[in-house]
N, C-alpha and C positions, 0 to 999 in steps of 0.2 A: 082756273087760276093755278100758277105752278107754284110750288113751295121752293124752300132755296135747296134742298135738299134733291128733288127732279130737275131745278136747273144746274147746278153742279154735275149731275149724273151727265146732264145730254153734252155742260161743257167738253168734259173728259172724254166725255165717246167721242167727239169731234176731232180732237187731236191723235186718239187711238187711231181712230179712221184717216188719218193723211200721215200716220206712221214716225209722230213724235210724241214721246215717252220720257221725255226731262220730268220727274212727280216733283218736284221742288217748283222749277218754273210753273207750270199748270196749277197748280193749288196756289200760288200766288197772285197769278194773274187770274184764279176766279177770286179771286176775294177782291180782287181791284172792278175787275169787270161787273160784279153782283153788289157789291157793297162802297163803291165809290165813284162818282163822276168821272166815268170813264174817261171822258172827251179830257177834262181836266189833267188824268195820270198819263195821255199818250204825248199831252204838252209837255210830262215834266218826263217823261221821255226823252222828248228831241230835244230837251236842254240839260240832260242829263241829271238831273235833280229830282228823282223819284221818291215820294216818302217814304221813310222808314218808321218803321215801328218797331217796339222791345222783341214782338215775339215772328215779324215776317216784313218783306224785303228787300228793295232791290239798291246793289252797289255799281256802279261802274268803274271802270278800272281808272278812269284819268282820275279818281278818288283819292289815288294813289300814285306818290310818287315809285318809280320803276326802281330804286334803291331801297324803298320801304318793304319790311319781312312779309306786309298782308298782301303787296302789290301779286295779282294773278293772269296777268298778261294784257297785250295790248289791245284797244278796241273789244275788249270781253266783258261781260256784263255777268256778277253774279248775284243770284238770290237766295234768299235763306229763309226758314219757314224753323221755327221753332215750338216745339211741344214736350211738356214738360221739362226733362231735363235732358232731353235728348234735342241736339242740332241739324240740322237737314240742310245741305246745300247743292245747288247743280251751277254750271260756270258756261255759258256760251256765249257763243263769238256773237258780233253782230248780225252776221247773216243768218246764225239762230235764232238770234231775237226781232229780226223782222219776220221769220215764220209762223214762230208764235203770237205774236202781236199781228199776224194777220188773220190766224184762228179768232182770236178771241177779237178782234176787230167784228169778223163777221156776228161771232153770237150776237156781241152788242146791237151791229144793225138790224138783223133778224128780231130784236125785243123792241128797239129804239130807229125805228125808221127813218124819222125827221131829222135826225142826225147822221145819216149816211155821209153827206157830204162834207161834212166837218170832219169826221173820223177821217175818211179817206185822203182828205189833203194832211192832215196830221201822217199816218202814214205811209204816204206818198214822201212824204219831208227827211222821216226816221230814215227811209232807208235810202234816198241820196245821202245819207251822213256817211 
């Protein structure tokens, strides 16, 4: 049986290994992947409605109007991961965030087999957007 502490480790190695290093995006997306209905958060993905939390989270930019001071450009998706008093953020485009959410796609079906094919058409969808 793996603890969340070895599945977090193999997440990160996975992304080490196909050579993306966003630590904001990755520690947020394991805490969706380990700790919530994955299948659930790649829906609120493709409708842009990702939950947030006080202390981690994801924004998208149509969040914001393009005249507003938080607006951080078009089609970019940022996350934020917060620990104590310090704020942590990383900002990538679309085509970052179908890379990542194809990492962490796989972890999922590698633990969640019977769900391959649901993930897959979810992210099949994200990224014709």
């Amino acid at each position: 049986m793996n603890t969340v502490f070895e599945d977090s480790k193999k997440f990160i190695q996975m992304y080490r290994e196909k050579g993306l290093n966003k630590g904001v995006v990755i520690d947020v997306l394991c805490d969706y992947v380990l700790d919530y209905n994955f299948v659930e958060i790649l829906d609120s993905f493709l409708k842009e409605a990702v939950p947030r939390g006080q202390y981690n989270g994801v924004i998208h930019s149509g969040a914001y109007d393009p005249d507003e001071e938080e607006y951080f450009g078009e089609k970019s998706v940022l996350f934020y991961y917060c620990i104590a008093e310090d704020d942590f953020e990383d900002i990538v485009t679309h085509e970052e965030l179908c890379s990542y959410l194809e990492v962490a796609s796989e972890f999922y079906i590698a633990k969640h087999p019977k769900q391959t094919n649901e993930v897959k058409h979810y992210l099949s969808q994200i990224k014709e957007k």
